[in-house]
C-alpha positions in Angstrom: 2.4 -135.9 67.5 1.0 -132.7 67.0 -2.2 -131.3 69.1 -4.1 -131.0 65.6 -4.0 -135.0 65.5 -4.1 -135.4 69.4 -7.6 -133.9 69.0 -8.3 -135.8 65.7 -8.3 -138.9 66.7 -9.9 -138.2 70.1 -12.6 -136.8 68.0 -12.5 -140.2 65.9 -12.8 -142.2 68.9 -16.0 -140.4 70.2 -17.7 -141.0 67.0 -17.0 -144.2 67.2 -19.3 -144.4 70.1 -21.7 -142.2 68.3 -22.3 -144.4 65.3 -22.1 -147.4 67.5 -25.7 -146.2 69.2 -27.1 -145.9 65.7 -27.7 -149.7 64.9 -27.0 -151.5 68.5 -31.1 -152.2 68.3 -31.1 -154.1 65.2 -28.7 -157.0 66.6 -30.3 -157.1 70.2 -33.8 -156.5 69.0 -35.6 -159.9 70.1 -33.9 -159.8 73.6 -35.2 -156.2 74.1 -38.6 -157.0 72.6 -39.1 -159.8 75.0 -37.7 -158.3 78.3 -39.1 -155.4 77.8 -42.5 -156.4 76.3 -42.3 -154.4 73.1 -44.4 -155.1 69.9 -43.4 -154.3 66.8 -44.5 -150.7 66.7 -43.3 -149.6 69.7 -39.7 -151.3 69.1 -39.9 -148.8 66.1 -41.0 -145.9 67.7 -38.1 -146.8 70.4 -35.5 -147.0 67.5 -36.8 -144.1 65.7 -36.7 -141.9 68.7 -32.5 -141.7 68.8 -32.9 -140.3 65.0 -35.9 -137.8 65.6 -33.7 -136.2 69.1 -30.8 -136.0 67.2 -32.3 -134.1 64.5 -34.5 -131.7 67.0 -30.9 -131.1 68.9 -29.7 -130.4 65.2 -29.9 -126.7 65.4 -29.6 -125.9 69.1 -26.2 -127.9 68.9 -25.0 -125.5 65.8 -25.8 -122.3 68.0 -23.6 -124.1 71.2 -21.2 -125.0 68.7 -20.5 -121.8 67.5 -21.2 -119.6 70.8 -19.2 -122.1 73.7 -17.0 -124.3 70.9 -16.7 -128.1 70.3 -14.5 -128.8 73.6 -17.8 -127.9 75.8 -20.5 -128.5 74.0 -19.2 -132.0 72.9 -18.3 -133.1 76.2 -21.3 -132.3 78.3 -23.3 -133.9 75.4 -21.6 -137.0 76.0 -22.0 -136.9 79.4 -26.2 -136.8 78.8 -25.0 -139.5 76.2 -23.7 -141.9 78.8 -26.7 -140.8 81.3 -28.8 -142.4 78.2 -27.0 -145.6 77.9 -27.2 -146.1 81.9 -31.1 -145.4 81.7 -31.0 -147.9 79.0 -29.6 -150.4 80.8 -31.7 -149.7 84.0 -34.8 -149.6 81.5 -38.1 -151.9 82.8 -40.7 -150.8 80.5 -41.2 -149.3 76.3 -41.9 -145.4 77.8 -38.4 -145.5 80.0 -36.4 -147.3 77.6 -38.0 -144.4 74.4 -36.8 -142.0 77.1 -33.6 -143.6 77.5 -32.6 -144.0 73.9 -34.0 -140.3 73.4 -31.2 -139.4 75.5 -29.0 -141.3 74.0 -30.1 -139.4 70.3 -29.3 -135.5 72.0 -26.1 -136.7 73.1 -24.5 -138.0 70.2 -25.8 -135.0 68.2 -22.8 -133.3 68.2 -20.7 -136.0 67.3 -20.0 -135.5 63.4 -21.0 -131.6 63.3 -18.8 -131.1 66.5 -15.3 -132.8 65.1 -16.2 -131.0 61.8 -16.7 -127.6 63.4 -13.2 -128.6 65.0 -11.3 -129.8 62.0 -12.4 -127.0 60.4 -10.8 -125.0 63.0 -7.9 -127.1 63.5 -6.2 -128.1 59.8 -6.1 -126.5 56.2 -9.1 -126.4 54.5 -7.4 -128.5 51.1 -7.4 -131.2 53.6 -11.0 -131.1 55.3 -12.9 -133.5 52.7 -9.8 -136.1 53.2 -9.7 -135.4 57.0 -14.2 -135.6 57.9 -14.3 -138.7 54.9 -11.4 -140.3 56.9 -13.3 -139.2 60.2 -16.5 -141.2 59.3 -14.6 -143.8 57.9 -13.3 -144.9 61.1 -16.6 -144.2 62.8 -18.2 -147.0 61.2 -15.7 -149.0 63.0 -18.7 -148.1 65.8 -21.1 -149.6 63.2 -19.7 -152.7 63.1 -19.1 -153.3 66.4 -22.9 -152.9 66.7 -23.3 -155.9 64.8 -21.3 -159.3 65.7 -19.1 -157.7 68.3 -22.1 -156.5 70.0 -24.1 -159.8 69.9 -21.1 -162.2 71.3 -21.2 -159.3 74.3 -24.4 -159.9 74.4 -24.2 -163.6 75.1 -21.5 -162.8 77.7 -22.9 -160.1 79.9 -26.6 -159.8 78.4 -27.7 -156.7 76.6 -28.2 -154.6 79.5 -24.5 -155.0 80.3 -23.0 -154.2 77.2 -25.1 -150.9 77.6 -23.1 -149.6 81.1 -20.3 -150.9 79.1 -21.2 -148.3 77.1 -22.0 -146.0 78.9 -18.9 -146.1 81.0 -16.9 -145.7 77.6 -18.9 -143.2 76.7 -18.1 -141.4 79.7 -14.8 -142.0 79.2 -15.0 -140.2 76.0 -16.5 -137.1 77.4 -13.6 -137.1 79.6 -11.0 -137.1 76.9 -12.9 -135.0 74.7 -12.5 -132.1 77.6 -8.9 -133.1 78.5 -7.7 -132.7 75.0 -10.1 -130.8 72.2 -9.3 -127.0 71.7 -11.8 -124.8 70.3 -8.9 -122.6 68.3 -5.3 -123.3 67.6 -3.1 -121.1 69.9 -2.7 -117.5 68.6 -5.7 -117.7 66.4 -8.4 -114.3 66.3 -10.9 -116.1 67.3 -9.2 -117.7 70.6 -9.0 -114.4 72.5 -12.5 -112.9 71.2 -15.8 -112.6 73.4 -18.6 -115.0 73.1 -21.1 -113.8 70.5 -24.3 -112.1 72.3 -27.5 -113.7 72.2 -28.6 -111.4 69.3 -25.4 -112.0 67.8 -26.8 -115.8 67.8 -29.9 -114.7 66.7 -29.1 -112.7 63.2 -25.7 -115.3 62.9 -28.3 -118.1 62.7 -30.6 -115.8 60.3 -27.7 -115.5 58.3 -27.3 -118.9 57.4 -30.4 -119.4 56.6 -30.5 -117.0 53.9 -27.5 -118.8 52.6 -28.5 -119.8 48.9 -25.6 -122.1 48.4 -26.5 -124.0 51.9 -29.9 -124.9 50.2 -28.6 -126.2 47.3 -26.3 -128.1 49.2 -28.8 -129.1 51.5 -31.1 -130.9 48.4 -28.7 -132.9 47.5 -28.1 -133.9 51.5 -31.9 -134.6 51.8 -31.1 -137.7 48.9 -28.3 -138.8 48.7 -26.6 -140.3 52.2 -30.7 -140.9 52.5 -30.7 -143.2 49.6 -27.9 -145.5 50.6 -29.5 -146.0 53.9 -32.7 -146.6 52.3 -30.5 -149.7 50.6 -28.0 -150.8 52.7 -29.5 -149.8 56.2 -33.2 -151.2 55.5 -34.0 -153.2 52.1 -30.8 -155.2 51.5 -31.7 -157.4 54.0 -35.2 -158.5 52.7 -34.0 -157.8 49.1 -31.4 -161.0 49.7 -34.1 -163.0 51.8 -36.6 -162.2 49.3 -35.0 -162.4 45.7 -32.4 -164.8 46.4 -33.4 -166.8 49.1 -30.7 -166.3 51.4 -30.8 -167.3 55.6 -29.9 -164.9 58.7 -25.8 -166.0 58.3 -25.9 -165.4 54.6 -27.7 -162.1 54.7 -25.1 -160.7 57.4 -22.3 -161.7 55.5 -23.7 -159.9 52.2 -24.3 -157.0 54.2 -21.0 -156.6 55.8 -19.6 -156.8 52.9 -22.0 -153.6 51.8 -21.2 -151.7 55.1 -17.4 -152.1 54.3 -17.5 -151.4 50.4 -19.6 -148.2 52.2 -16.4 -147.3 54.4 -14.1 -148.0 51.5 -16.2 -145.4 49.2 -16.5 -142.7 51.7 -12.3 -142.7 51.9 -11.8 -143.1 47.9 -14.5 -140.0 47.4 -12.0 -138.1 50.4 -9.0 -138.7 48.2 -10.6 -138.1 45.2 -11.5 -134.3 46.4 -8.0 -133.5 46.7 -7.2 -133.9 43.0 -10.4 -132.6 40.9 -10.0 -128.7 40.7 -14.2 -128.6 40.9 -16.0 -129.8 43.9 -19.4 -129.5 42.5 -19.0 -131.5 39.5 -17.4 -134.5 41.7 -20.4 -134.3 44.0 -22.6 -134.6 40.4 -20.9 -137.1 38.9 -20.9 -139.2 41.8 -24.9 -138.8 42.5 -25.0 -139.9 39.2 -23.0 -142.9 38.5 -25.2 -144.2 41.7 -27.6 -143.6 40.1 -27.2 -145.4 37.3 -26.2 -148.1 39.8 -29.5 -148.1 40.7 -31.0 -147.7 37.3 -29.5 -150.8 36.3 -30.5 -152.8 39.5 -34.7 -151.4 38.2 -34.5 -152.7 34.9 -32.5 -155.9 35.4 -35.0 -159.0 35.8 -34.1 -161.8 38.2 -30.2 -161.1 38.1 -27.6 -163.8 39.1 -26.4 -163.2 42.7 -23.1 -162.7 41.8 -24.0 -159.8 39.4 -26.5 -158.0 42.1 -24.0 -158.5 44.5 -21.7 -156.8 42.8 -23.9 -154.1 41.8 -25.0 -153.4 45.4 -21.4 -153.3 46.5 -20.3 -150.7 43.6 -23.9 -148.4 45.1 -22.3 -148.7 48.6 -19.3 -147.6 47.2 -20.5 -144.9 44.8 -23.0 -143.8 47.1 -21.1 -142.5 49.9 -20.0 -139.2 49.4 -22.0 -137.4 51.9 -18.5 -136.4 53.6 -17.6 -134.5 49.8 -21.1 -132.6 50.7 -20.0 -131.4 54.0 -17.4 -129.5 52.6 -18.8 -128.5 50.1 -21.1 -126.9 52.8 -17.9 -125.9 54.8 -16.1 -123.9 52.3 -19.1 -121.7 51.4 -19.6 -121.0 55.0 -17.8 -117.9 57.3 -15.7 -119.3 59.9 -18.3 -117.6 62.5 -20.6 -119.4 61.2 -19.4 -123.4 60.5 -21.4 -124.7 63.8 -25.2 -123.2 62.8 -24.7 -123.9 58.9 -23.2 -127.5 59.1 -25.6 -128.6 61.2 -28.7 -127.1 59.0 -28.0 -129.1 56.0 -27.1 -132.0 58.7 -30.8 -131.4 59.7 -31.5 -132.2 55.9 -29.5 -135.4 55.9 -31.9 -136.7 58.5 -34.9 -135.5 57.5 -33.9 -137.3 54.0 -33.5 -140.4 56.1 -36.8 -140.5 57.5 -38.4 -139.4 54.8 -36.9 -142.2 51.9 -37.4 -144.8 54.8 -41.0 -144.1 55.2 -41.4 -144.0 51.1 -39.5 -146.9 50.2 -41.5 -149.0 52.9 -45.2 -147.4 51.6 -44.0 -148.4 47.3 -43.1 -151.5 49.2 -46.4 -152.1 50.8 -48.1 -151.1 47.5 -46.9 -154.4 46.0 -48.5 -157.9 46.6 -46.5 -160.0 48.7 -46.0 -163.7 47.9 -48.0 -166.8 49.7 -44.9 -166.9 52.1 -45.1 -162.9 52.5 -41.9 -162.5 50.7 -41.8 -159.3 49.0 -41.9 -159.5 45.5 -38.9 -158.5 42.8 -40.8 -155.9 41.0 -41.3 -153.6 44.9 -37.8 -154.1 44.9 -36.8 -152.9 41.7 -39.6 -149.8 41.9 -37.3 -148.8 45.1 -34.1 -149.0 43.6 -36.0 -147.1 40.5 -37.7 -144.1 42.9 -34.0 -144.1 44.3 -32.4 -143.1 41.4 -35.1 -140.2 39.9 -34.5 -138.9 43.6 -30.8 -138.6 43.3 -31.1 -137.6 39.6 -33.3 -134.4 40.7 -31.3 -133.5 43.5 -28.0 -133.4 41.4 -29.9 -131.3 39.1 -30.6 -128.8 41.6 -27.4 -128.6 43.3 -26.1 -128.1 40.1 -26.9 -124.7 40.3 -24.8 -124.2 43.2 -21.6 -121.9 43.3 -18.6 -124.5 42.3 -15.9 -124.6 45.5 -12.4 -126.4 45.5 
């Protein structure tokens, strides 16, 4: 096996962990809620604080990445990682436990941007978009096992010991990251050169931000990974309870089968880079036809089951290709310069996230909710119909972006 795939699928390993910490609260949220007297805001504001430290560490991570490479920078973050997970575990009351999952936030933030800055470095560029879609493919392997998996562990050795479970494999991955990432392949000009001065940083990271291309790129970032997490990662679930009555078993088979169709669509979108001669117009086109996913899902009224289901399974699918977005944000960047600018339009990913989650949930609130508080059809269809003008307007403007193979 060669070293390029020695450090591949180390890299894919770690992320598993990283995307694993991402929804481990949803499945174990009563248990922590009642051990740790949380209320319902403050198990939000604990949830919501691994998102808003990884997108603070967002642009401090780029500079490390680019100034002491992925081996380093990865590793020790993992480290403060695991140190999260143990505090976690230890965690009595809502402030240590925020802390804790805080932590756990600036220690994965180098997980995706890291193994991209790396494969990157490490393998051809025709074969980045198949490689980083392939990459989070297999990390959401770590979101699954944050469902089920993680509530029959739960069962077994409560949720404070799957957490030093996790935090020992977390470790572990720190360990292997530093044992067996290289920041360059042997021989290469970059291997052998100093470490950029702090100034050198300092206009490197100005650079990027005058970047035209890594704006436009960015818009469509802000919407569209945003948008299917809006779906799949928040409103599915009510949507099913809601509009088509279905129980707790029912609505976690329905969205399993979302979160896989989500896997499968990021790898097709990978594959599909590799044999379209324009980058741009794929990333278009696929923003649209999700779209009109979405436009369809507005203006249908009361739809079968069968025919939403299979709707919301073609968005999932349709709807992931954020990976095609980070190359297209690769290939207009400088090698120097892949750590700082991949992780600014990350930066725009998340803020998109936060933002389309608070939205959704205020068009929501706007709507009258049933006598049993169900939410009504029509605050679902607005969503799905705010959705699509979002992804519509972003395409637009990244339209105007320099095309890139």
């Amino acid at each position: 096996m060669s070293t390029a795939m020695r450090i591949f699928i180390v890299l894919s390993a770690a992320y598993v962990a990283s995307q694993f910490f991402r929804v481990a609260n949803a499945v174990i949220a009563p248990e922590l809620m009642s051990d740790l007297a949380l209320d319902a805001e403050a198990m939000g504001v604990m949830t919501g604080a691994f998102f808003l430290s990884f997108a603070v560490a967002q642009i401090p991570v780029g500079v490390a990445l680019d100034r002491f490479g992925p081996r380093r920078t990865m590793s020790a973050l993992f480290l403060v990682a695991a140190l999260g997970s143990a505090g976690f575990a230890l965690a009595r009351d809502p402030l240590t436990v925020t802390l804790a999952r805080g932590l756990i936030g600036i220690g994965c933030a180098a997980g995706l941007m890291g193994s991209l800055v790396a494969i990157a470095r490490w393998f051809p560029a025709g074969r980045f978009a198949a490689l980083s879609s392939l990459l989070f493919a297999l990390g959401g392997v770590g979101t699954l096992l944050g469902t089920t998996p993680l509530a029959w562990f739960s069962e077994w050795i409560g949720w404070r010991g799957s957490f030093w479970a996790m935090a020992g494999l977390t470790a572990l991955s720190a360990l292997l990251l530093y044992a067996v990432v290289r920041d360059h392949p042997p021989g290469a000009a970059a291997e052998t050169a100093p470490p950029e001065s702090w100034g050198e940083v300092a206009r490197g990271l100005a650079e990027v931000l005058r970047n035209r291309e890594l704006w436009l790129v960015s818009a469509i970032q802000f919407t569209g990974y945003a948008s299917l997490l809006a779906i799949v990662g928040l409103w599915a679930g009510r949507y099913f309870a809601d509009v088509h009555g279905f129980d707790v078993a029912e609505r976690g088979h329905a969205l399993l089968a979302l979160n896989v169709a989500s896997i499968l669509g990021v790898m097709a979108w990978g594959r599909l880079d590799r044999h379209f001669a324009s980058r741009k117009w794929l990333i278009v086109a696929a923003a649209s036809v999700t779209a009109a996913v979405l436009i369809v899902l507005a203006l249908l009224e009361a739809p079968s089951f069968p025919l939403a289901m299979a709707l919301l399974i073609g968005f999932a699918a349709l709807g992931s290709f954020v990976m095609l977005n980070h190359a297209h944000a690769r290939a207009v960047l400088p090698d120097h310069l892949v750590g700082r600018g991949l992780t600014l339009q990350n930066l725009a990913v998340f803020l998109g996230i936060s933002t389309f989650q608070a939205l959704t949930g205020h068009i929501v609130g706007a709507f009258e909710a049933g006598p049993d508080g169900a939410t009504s059809e029509a605050a679902h269809r607005a969503v799905f119909a705010v959705l699509a003008a979002a992804l519509l307007l972003s395409a637009a403007v990244f339209s105007r972006a320099r095309d890139v193979r």
